[in-house]
C-alpha positions in Angstrom: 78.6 11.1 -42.0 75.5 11.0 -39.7 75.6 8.6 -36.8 72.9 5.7 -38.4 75.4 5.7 -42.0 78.6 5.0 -39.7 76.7 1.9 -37.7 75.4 0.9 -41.1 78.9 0.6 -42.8 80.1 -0.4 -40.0 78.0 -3.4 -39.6 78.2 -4.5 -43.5 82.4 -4.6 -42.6 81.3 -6.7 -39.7 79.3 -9.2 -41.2 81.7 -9.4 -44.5 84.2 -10.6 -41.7 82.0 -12.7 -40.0 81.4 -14.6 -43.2 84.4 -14.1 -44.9 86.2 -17.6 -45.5 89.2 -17.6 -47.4 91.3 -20.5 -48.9 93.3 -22.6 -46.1 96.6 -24.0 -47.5 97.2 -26.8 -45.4 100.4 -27.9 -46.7 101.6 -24.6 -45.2 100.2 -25.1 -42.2 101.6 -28.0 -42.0 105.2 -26.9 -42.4 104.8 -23.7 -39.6 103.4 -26.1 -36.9 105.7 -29.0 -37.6 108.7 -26.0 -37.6 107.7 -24.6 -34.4 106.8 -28.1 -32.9 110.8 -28.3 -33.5 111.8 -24.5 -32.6 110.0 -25.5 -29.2 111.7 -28.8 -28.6 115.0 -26.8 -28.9 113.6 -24.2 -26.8 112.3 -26.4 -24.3 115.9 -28.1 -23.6 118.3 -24.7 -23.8 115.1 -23.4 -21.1 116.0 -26.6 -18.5 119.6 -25.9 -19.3 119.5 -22.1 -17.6 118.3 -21.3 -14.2 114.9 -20.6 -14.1 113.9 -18.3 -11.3 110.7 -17.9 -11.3 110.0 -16.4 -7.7 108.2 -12.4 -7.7 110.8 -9.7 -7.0 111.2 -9.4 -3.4 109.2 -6.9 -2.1 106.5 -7.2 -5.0 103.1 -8.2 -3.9 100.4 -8.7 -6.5 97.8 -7.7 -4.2 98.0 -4.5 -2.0 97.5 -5.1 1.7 94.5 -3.1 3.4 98.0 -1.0 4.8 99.0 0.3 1.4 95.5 1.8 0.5 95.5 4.1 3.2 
């Protein structure tokens, strides 16, 4: 398929997404947020429970020091 067919399909795919609106079922939107509103709240205490270290590995820089490029 020659180059200007390709971009041609392509963009007819692009634009059927772009405009592409399907049905929302709130109701069961409602139900995964309001689950993981409660997943999180679980989450949340269990997290303040345990440790949390959240110091870099010693040794671990995120940027490298004019030495190390050389």
């Amino acid at each position: 398929m020659g180059r200007g067919r390709q971009k041609a399909k392509q963009t007819k795919v692009a634009r059927e997404l772009k405009y592409f609106s399907p049905d929302t079922n709130y109701r069961a939107l409602e139900q995964e947020l309001s689950s993981r509103r409660h997943n999180d709240v679980v989450t949340d205490s269990r997290r303040s429970a345990v440790d949390t270290d959240d110091s870099e590995p010693a040794g671990w820089d995120r940027w490298p020091s004019e030495d190390d490029e050389r």
